[in-house]
SEMARSE-863762 format. One record per residue: x, y, z of N, C-alpha, C in turn. Coordinates in steps of 0.2 Angstrom, whole numbers, padded with zeros to 4 digits, always signed. Layout:
<dodrens>
XYZXYZXYZ/...
</dodrens>
This chain:
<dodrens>
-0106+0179-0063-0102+0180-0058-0103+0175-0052/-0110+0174-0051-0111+0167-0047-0106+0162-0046/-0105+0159-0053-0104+0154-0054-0095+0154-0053/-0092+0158-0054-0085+0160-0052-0085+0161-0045/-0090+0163-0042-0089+0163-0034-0089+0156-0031/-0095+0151-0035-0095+0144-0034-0088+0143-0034/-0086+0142-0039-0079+0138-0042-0075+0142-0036/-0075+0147-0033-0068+0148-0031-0070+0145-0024/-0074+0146-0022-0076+0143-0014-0076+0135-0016/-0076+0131-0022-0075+0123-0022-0069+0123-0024/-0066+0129-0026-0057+0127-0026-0054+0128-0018/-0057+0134-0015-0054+0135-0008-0058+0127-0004/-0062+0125-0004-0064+0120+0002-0060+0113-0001/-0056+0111-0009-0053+0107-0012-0046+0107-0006/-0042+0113-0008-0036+0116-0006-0039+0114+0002/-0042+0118+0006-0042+0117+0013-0043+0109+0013/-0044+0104+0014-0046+0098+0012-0038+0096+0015/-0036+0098+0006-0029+0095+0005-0024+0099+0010/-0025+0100+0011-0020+0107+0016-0022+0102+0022/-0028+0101+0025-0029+0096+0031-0026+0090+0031/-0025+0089+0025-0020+0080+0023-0014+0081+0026/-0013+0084+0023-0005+0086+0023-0003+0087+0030/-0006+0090+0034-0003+0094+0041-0005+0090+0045/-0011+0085+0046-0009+0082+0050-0008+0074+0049/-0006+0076+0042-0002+0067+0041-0007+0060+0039/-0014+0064+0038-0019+0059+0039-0016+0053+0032/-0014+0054+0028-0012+0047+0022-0008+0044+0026/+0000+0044+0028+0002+0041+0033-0002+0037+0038/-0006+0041+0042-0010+0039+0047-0014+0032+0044/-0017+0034+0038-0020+0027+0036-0018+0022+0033/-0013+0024+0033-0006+0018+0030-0004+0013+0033/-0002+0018+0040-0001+0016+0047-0005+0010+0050/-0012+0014+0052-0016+0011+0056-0023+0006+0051/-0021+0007+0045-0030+0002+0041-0023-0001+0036/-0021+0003+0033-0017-0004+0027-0014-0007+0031/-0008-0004+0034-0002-0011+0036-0004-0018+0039/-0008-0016+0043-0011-0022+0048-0017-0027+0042/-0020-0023+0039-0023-0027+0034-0019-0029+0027/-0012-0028+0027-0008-0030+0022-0005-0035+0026/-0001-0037+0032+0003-0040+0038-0004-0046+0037/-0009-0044+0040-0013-0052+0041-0014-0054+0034/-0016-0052+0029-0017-0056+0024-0010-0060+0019/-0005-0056+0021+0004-0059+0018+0006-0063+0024/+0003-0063+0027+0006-0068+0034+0003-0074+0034/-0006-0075+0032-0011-0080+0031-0009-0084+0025/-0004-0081+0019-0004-0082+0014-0001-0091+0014/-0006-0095+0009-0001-0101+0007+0006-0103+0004/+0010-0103+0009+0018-0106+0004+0020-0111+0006/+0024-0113+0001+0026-0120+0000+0030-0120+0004/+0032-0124+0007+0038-0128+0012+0044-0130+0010/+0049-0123+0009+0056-0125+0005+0061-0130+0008/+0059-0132+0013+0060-0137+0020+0061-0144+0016/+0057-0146+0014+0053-0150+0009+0055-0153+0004/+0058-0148+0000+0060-0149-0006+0069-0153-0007/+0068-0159-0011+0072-0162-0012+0079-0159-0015/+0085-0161-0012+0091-0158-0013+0093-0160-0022/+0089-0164-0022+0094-0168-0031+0087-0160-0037/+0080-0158-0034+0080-0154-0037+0085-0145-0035/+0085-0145-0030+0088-0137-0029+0095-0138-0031/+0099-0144-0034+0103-0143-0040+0101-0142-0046/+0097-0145-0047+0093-0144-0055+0094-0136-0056/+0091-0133-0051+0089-0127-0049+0093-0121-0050/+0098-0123-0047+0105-0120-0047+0107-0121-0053/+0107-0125-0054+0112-0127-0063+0108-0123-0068/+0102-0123-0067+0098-0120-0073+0099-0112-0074/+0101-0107-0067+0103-0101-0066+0109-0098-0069/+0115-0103-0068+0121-0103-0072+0122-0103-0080/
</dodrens>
């Protein structure tokens, strides 16, 4: 009988847990304020090539080969 008392108070503190997510948005919240800004500087810092750069006689090449 213990042991089903356990289990149902680590199902209710699981549920309340998850129920506090939900209500105040906290995934959102972390999305918001820890990923995006650590997604933003790291794709932003990111090295790319200079399509500025790139010779007109290959961005035909380029084009002819998509056709």
């Amino acid at each position: 009988m213990k042991i089903i008392i356990k289990i149902i108070g680590i199902l209710a503190a699981v549920y309340a847990a998850l129920f506090a997510i939900f209500y105040f948005d906290l995934d959102g919240k972390l999305l918001y304020y820890v990923w995006e800004p650590f997604a933003v500087r790291h794709f932003d810092n990111m090295k790319r090539k200079d399509n500025t750069q790139t010779p007109y006689e290959m961005k035909d090449a380029i084009l002819n080969d998509r056709a």
